[in-house]
LOKOLSE-702102 format. One record per residue: residue in three letters; chain; x, y, z of N, C-alpha, C in turn. Coordinates in Angstrom, 3 decimals, decimal comma. Layout:
N
<gutor><res>Ala</res><chain>A</chain><n_u>X</n_u><n_v>Y</n_v><n_w>Z</n_w><ca_u>X</ca_u><ca_v>Y</ca_v><ca_w>Z</ca_w><c_u>X</c_u><c_v>Y</c_v><c_w>Z</c_w></gutor>
...
//
This chain:
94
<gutor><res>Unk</res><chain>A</chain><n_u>0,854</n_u><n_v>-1,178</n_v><n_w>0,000</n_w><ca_u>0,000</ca_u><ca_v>0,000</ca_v><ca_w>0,000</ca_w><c_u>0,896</c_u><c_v>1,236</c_v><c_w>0,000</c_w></gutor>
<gutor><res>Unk</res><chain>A</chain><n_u>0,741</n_u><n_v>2,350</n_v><n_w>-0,964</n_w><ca_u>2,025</ca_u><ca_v>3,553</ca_v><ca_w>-0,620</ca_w><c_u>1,472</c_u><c_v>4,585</c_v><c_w>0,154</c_w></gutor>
<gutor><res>Unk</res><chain>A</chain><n_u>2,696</n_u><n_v>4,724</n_v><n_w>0,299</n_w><ca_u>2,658</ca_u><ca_v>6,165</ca_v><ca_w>1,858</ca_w><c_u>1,679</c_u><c_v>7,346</c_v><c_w>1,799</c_w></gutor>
<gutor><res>Unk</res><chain>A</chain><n_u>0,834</n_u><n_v>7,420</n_v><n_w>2,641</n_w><ca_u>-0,113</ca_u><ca_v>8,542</ca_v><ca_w>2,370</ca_w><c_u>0,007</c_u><c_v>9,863</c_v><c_w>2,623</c_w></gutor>
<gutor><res>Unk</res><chain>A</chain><n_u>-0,206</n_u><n_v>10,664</n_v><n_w>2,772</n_w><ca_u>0,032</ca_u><ca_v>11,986</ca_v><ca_w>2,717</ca_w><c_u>-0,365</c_u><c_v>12,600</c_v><c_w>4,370</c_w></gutor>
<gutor><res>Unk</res><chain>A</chain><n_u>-0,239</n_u><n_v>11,697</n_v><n_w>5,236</n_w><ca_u>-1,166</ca_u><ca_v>11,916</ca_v><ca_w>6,434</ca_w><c_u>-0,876</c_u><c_v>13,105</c_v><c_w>7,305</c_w></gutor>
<gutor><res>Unk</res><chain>A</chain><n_u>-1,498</n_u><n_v>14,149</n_v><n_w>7,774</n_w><ca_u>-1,426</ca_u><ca_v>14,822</ca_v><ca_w>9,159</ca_w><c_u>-0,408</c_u><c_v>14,555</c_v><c_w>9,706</c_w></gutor>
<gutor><res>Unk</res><chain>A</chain><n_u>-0,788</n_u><n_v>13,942</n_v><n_w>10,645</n_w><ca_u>0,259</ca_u><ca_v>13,554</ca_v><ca_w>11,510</ca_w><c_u>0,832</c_u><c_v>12,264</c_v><c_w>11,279</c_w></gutor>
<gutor><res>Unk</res><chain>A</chain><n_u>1,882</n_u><n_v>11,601</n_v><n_w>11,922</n_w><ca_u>1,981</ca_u><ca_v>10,208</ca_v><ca_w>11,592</ca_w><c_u>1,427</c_u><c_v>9,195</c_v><c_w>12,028</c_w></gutor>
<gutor><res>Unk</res><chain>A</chain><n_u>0,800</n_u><n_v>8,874</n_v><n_w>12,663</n_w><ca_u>-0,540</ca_u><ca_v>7,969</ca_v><ca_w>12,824</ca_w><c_u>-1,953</c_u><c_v>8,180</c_v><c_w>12,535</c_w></gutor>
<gutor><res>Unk</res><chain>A</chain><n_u>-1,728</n_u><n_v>9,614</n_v><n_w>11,705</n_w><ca_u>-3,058</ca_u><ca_v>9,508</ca_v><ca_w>11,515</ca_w><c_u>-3,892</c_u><c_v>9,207</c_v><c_w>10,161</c_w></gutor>
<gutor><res>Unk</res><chain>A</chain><n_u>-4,521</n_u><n_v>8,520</n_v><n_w>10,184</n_w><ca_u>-4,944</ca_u><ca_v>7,989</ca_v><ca_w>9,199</ca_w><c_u>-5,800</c_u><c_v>8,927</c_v><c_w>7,586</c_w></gutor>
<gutor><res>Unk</res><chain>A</chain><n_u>-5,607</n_u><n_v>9,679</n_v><n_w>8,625</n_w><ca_u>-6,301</ca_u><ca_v>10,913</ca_v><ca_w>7,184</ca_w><c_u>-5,530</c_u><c_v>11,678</c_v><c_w>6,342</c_w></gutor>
<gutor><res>Unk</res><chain>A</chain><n_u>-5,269</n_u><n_v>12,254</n_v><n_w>5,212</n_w><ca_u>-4,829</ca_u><ca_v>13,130</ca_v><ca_w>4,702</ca_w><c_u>-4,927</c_u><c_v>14,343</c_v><c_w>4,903</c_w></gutor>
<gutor><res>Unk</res><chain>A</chain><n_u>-3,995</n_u><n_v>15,175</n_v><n_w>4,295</n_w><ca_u>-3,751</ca_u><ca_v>16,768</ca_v><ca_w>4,419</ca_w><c_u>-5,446</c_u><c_v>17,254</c_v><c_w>3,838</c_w></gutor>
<gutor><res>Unk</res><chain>A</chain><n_u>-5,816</n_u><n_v>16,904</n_v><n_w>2,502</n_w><ca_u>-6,662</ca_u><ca_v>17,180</ca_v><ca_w>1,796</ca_w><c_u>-8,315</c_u><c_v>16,831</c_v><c_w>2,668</c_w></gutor>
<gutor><res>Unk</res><chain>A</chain><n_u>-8,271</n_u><n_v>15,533</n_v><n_w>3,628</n_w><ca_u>-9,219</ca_u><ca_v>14,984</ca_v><ca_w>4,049</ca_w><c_u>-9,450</c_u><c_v>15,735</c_v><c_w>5,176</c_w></gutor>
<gutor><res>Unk</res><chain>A</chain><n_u>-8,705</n_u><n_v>16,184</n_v><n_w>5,857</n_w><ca_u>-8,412</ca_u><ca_v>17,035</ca_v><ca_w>7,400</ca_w><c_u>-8,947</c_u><c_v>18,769</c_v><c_w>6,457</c_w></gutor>
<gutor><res>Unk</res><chain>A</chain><n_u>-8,329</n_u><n_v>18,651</n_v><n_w>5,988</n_w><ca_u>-8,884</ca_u><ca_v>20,211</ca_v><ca_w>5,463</ca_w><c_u>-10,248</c_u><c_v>20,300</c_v><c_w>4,964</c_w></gutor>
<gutor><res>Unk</res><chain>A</chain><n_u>-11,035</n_u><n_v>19,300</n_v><n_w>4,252</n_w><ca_u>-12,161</ca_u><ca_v>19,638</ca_v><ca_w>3,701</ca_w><c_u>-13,086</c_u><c_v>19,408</c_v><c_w>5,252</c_w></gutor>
<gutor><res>Unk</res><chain>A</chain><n_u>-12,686</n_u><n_v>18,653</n_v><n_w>6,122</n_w><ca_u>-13,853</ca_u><ca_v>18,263</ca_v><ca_w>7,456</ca_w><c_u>-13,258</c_u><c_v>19,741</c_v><c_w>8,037</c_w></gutor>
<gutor><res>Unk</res><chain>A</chain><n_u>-12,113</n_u><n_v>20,453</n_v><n_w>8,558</n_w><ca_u>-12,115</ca_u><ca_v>21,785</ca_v><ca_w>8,790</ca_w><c_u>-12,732</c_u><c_v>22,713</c_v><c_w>7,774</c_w></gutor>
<gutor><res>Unk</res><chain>A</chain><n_u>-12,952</n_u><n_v>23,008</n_v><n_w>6,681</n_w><ca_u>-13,944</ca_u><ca_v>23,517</ca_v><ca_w>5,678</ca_w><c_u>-15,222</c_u><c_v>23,592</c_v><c_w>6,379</c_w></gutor>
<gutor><res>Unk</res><chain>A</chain><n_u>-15,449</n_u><n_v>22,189</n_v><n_w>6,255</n_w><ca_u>-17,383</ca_u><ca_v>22,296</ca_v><ca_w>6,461</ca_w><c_u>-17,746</c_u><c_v>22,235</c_v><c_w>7,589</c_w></gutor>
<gutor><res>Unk</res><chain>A</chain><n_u>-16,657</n_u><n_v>21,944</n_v><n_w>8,457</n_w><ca_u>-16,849</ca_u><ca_v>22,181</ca_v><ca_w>9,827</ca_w><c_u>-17,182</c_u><c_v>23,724</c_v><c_w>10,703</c_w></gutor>
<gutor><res>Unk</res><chain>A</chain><n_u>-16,142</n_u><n_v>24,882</n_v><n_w>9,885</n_w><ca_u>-16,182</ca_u><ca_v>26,129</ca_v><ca_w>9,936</ca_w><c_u>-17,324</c_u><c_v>26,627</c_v><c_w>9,342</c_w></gutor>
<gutor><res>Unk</res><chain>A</chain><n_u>-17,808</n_u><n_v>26,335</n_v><n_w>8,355</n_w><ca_u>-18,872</ca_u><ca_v>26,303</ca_v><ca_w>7,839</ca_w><c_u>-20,329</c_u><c_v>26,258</c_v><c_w>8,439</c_w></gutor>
<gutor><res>Unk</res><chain>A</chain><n_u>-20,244</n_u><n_v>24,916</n_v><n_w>8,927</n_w><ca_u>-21,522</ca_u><ca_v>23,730</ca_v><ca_w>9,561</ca_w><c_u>-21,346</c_u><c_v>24,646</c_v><c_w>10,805</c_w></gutor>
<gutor><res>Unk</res><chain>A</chain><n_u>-20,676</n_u><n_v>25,230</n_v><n_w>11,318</n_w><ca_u>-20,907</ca_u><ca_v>26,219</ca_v><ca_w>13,058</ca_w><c_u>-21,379</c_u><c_v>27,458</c_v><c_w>12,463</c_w></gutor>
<gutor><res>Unk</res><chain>A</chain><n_u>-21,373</n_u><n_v>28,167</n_v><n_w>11,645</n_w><ca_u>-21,513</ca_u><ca_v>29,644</ca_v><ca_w>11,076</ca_w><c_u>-23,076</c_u><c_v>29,216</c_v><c_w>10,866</c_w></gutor>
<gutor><res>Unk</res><chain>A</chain><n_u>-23,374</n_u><n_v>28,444</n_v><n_w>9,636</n_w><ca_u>-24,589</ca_u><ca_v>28,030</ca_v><ca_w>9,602</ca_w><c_u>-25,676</c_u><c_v>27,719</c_v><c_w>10,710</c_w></gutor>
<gutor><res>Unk</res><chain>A</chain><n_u>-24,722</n_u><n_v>27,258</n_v><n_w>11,465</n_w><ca_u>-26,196</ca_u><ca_v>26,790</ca_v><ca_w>12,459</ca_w><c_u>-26,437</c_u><c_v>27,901</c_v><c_w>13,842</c_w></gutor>
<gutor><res>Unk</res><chain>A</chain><n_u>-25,113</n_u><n_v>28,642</n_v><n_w>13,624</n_w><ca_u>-25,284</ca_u><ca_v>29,945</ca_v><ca_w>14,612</ca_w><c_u>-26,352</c_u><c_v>30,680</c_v><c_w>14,057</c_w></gutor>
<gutor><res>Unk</res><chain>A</chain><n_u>-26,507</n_u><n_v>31,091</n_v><n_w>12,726</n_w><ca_u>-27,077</ca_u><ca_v>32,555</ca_v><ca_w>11,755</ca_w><c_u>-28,551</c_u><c_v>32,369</c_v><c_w>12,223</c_w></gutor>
<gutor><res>Unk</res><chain>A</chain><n_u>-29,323</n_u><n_v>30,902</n_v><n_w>12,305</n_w><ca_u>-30,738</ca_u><ca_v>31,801</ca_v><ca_w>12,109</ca_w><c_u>-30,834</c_u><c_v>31,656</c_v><c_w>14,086</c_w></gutor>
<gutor><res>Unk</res><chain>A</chain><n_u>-29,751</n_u><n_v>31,531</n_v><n_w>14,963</n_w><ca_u>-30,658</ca_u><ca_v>31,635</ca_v><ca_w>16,050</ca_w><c_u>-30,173</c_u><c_v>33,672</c_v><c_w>16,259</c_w></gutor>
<gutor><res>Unk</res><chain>A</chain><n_u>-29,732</n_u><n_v>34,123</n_v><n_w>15,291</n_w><ca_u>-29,504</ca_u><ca_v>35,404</ca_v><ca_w>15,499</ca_w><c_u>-30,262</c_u><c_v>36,231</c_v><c_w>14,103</c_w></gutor>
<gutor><res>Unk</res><chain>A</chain><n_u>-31,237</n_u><n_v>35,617</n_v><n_w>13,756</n_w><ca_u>-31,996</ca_u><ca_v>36,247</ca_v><ca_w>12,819</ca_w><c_u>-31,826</c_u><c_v>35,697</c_v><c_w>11,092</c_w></gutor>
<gutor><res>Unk</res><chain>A</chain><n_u>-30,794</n_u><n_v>35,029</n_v><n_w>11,012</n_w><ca_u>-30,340</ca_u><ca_v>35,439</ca_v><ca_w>9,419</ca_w><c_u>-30,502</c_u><c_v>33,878</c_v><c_w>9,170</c_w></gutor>
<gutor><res>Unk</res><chain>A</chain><n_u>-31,677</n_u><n_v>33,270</n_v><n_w>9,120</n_w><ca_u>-31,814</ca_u><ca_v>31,426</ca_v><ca_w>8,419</ca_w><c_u>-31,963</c_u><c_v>32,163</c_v><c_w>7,002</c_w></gutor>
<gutor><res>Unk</res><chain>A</chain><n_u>-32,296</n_u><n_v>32,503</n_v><n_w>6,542</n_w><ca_u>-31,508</ca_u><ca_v>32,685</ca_v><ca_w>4,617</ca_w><c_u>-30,190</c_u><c_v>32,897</c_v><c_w>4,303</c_w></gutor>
<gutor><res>Unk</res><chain>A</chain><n_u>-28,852</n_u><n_v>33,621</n_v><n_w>5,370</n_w><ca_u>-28,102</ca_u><ca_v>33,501</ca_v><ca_w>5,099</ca_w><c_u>-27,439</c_u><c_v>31,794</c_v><c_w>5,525</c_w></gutor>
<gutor><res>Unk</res><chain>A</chain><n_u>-27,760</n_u><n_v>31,588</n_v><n_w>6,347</n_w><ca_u>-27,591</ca_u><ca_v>29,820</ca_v><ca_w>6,986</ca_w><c_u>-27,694</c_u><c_v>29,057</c_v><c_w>5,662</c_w></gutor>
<gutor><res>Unk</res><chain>A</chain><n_u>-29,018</n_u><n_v>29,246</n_v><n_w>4,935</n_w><ca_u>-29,341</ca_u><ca_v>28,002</ca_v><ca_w>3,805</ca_w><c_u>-28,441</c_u><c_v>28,627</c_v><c_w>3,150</c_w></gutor>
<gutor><res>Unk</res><chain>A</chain><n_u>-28,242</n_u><n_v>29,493</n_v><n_w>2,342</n_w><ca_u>-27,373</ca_u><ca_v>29,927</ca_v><ca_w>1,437</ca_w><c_u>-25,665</c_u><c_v>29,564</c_v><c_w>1,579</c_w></gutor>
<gutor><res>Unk</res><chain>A</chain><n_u>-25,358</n_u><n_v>29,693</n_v><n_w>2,920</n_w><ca_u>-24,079</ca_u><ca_v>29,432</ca_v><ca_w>3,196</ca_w><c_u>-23,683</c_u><c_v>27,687</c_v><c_w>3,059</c_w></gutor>
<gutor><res>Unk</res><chain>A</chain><n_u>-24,906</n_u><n_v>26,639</n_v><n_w>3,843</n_w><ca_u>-24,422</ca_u><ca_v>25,431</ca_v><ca_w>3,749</ca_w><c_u>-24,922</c_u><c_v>25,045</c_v><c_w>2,094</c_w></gutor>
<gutor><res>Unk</res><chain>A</chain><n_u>-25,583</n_u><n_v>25,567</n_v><n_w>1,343</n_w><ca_u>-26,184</ca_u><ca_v>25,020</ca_v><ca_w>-0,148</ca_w><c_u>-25,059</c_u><c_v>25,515</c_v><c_w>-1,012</c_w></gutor>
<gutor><res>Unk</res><chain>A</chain><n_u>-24,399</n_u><n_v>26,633</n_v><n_w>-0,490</n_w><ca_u>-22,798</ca_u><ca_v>27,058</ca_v><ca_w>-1,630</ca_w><c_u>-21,760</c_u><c_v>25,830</c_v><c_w>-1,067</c_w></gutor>
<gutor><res>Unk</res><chain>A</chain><n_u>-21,855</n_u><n_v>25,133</n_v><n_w>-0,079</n_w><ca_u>-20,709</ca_u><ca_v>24,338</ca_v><ca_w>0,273</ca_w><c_u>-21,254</c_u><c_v>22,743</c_v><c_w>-0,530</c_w></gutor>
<gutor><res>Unk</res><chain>A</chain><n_u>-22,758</n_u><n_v>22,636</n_v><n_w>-0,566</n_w><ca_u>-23,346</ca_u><ca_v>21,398</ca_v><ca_w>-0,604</ca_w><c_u>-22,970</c_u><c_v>21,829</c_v><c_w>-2,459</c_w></gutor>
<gutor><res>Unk</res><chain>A</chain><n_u>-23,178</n_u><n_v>22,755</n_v><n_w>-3,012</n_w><ca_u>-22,818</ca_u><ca_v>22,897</ca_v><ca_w>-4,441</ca_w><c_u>-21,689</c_u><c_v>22,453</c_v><c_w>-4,987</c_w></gutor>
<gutor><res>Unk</res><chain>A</chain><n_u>-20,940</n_u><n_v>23,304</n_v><n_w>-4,188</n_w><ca_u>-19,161</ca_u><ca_v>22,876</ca_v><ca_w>-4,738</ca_w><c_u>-18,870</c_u><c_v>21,578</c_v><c_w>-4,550</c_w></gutor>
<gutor><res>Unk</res><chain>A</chain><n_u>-19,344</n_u><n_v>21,159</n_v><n_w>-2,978</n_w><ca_u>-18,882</ca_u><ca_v>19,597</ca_v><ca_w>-3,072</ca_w><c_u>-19,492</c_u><c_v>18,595</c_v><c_w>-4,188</c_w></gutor>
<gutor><res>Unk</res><chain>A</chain><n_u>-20,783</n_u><n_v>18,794</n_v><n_w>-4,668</n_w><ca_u>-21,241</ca_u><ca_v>17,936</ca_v><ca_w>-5,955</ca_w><c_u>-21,119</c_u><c_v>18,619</c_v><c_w>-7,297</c_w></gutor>
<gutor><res>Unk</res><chain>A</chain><n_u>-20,182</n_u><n_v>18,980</n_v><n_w>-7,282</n_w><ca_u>-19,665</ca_u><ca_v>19,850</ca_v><ca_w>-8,263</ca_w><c_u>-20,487</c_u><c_v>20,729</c_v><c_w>-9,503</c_w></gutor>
<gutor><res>Unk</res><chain>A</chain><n_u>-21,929</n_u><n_v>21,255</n_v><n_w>-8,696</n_w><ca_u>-22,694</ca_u><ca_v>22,529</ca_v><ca_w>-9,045</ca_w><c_u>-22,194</c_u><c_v>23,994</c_v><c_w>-9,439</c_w></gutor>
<gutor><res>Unk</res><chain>A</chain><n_u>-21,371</n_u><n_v>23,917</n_v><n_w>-8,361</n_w><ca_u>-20,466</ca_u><ca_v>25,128</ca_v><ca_w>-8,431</ca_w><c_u>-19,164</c_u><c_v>25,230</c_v><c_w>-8,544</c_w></gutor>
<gutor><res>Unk</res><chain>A</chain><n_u>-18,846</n_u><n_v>25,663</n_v><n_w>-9,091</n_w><ca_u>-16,784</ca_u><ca_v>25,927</ca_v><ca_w>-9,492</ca_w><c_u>-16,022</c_u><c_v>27,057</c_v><c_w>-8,367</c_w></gutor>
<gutor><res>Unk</res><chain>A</chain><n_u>-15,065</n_u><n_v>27,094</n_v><n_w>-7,734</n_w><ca_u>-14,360</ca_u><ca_v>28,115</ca_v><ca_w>-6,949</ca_w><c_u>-13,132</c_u><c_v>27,741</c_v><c_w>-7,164</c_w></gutor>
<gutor><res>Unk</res><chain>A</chain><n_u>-12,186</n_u><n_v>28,849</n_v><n_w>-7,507</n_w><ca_u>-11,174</ca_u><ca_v>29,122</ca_v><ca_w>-8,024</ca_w><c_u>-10,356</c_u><c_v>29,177</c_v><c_w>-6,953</c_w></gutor>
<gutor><res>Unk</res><chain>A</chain><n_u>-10,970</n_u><n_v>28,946</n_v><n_w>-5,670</n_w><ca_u>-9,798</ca_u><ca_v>28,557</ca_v><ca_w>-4,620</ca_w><c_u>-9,596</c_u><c_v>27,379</c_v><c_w>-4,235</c_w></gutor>
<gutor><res>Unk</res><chain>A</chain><n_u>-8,374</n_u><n_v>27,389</n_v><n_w>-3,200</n_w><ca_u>-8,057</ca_u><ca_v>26,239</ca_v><ca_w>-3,203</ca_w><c_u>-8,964</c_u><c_v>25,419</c_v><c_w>-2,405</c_w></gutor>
<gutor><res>Unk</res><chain>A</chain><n_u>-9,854</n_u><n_v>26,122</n_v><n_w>-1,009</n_w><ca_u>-10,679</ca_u><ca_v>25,798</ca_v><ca_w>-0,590</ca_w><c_u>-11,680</c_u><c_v>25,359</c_v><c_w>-1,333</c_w></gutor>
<gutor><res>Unk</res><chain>A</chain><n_u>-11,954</n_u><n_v>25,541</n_v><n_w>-2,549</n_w><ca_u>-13,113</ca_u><ca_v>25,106</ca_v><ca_w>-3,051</ca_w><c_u>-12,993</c_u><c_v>23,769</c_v><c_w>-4,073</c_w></gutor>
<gutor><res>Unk</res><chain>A</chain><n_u>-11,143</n_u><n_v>23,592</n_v><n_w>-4,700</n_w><ca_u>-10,773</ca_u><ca_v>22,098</ca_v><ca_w>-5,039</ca_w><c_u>-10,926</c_u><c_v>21,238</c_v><c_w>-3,617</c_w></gutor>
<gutor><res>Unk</res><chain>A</chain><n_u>-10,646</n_u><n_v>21,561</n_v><n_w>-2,619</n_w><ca_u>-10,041</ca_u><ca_v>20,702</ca_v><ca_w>-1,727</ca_w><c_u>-11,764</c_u><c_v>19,893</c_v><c_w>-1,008</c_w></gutor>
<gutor><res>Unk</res><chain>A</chain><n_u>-12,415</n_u><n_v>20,832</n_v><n_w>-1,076</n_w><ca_u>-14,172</ca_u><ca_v>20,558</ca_v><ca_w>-0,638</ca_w><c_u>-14,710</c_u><c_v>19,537</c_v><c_w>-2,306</c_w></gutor>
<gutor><res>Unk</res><chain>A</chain><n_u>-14,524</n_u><n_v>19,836</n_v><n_w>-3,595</n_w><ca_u>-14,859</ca_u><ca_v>19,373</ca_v><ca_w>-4,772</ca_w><c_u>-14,044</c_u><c_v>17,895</c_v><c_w>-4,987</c_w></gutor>
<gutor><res>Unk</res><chain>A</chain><n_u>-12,317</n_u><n_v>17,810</n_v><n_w>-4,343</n_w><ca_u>-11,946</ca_u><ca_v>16,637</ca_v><ca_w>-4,252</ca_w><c_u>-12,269</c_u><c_v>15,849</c_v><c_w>-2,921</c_w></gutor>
<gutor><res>Unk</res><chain>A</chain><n_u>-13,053</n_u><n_v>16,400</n_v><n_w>-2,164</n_w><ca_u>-13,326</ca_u><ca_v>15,225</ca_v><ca_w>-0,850</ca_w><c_u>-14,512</c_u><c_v>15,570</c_v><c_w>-0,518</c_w></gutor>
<gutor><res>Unk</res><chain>A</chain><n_u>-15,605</n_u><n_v>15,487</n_v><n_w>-1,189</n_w><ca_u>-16,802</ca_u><ca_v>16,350</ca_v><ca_w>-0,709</ca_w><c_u>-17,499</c_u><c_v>15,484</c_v><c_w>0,410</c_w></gutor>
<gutor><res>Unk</res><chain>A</chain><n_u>-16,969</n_u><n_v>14,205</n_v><n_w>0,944</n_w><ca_u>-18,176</ca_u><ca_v>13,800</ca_v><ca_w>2,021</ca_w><c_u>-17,391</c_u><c_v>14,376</c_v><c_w>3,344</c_w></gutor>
<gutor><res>Unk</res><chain>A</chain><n_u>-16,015</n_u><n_v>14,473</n_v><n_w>3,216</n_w><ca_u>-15,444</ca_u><ca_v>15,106</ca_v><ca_w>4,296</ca_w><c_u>-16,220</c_u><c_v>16,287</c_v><c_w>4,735</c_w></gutor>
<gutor><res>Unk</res><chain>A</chain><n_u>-16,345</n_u><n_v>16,950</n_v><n_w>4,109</n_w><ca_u>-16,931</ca_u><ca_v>18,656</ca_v><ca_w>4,215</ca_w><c_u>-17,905</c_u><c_v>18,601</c_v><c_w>4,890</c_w></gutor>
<gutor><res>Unk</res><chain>A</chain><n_u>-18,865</n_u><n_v>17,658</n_v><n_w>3,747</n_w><ca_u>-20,712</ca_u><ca_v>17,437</ca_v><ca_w>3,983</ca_w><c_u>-20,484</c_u><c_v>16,701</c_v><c_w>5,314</c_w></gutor>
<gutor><res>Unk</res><chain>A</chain><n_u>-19,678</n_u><n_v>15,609</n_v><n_w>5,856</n_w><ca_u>-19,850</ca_u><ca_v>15,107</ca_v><ca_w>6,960</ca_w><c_u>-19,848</c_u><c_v>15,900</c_v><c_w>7,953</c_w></gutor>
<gutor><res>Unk</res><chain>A</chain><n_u>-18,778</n_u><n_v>16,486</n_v><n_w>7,978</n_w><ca_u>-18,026</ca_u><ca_v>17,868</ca_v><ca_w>9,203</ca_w><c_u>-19,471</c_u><c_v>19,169</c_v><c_w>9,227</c_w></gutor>
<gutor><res>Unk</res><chain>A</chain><n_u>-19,576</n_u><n_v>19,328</n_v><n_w>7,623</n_w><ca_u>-21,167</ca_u><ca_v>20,502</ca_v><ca_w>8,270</ca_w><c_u>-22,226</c_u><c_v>20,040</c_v><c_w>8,727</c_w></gutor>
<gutor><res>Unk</res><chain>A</chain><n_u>-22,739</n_u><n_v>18,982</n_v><n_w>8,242</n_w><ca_u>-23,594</ca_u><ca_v>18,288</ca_v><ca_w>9,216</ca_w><c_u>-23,693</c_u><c_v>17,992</c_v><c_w>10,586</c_w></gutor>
<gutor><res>Unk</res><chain>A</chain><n_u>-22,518</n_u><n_v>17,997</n_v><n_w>10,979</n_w><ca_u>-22,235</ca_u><ca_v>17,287</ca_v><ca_w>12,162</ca_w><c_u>-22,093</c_u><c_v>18,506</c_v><c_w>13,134</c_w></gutor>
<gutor><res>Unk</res><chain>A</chain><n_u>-21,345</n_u><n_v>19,200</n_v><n_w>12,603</n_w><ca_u>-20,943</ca_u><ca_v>20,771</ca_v><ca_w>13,536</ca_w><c_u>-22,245</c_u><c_v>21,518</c_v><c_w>13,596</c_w></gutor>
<gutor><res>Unk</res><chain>A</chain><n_u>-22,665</n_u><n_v>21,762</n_v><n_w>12,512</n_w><ca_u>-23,787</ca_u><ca_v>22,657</ca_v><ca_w>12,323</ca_w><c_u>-25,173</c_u><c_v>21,745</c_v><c_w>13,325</c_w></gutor>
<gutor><res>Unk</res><chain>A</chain><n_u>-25,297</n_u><n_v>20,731</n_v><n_w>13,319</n_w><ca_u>-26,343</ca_u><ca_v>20,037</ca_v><ca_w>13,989</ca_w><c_u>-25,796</c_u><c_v>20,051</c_v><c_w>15,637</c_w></gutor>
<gutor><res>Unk</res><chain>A</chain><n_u>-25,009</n_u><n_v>19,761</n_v><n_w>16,436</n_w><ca_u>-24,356</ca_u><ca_v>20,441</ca_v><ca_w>17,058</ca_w><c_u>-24,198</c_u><c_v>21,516</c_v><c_w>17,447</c_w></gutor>
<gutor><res>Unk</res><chain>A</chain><n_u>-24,081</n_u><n_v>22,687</n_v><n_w>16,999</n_w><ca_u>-23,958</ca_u><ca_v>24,026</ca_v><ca_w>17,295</ca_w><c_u>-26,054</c_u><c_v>24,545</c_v><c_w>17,254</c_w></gutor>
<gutor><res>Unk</res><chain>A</chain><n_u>-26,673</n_u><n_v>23,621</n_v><n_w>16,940</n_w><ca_u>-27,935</ca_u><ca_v>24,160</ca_v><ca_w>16,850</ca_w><c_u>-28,565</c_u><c_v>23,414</c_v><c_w>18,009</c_w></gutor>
<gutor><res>Unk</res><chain>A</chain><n_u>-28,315</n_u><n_v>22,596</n_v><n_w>18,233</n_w><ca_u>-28,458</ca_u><ca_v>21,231</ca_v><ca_w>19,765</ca_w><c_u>-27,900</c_u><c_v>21,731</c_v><c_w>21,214</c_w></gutor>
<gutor><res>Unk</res><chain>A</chain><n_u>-26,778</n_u><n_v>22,457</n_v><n_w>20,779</n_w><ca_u>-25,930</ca_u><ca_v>23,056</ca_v><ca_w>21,994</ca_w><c_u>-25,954</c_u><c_v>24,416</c_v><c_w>22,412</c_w></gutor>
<gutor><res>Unk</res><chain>A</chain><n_u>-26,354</n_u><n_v>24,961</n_v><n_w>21,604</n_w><ca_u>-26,756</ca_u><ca_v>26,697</ca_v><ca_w>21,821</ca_w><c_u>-27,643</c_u><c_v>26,752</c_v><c_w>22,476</c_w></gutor>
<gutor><res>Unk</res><chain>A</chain><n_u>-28,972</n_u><n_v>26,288</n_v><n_w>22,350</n_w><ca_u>-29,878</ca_u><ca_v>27,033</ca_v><ca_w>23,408</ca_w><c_u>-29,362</c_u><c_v>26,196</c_v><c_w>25,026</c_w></gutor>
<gutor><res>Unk</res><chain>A</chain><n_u>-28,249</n_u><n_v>25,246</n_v><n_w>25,372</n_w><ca_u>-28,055</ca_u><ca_v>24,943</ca_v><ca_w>26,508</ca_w><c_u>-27,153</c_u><c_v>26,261</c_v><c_w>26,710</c_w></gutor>
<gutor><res>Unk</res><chain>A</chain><n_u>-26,336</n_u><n_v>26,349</n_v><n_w>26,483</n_w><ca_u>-25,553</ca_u><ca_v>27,261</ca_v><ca_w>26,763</ca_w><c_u>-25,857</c_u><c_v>28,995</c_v><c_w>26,705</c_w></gutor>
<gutor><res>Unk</res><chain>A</chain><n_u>-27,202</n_u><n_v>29,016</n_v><n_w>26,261</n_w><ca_u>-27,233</ca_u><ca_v>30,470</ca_v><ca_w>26,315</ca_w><c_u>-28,271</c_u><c_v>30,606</c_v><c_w>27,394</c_w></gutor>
//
């Protein structure tokens, strides 16, 4: 099997795989903060531009936006997960 590109050295993920779950992770918390502060159209809009690029709807000329287009369940996993999370955990904490 050849050498992978990993994080750290035991870790089983890649540079590319670690970056797209930080992507949609940063993402998936922004989103699920916006509508308890008024703005659920900017929320859908923000996770549907990430859900685009990753099924390759949309094109971005950054690198953030190859790195989400070459690993898109990383992303989609990490915003799901954060964003569902950050909407579960907010009203405890506030």
């Amino acid at each position: 099997m050849p050498e992978s590109e990993s994080v750290f050295s035991e870790n089983p993920l890649t540079f590319r795989e670690w970056h797209a779950a930080v992507l949609g992770g940063s993402v998936g918390a922004v989103a699920g903060y916006l509508p308890t502060i008024g703005y659920p159209g900017a929320a859908v809009t923000l996770a549907g531009l990430v859900v685009g690029v990753a099924f390759g709807v949309k094109r971005l000329g950054s690198v953030a936006g190859r790195t989400v287009r070459k690993e898109p369940w990383y992303a989609l996993a990490a915003l799901v997960v954060v964003g569902a999370a950050v909407r579960l955990l907010l009203p405890v904490f506030a």
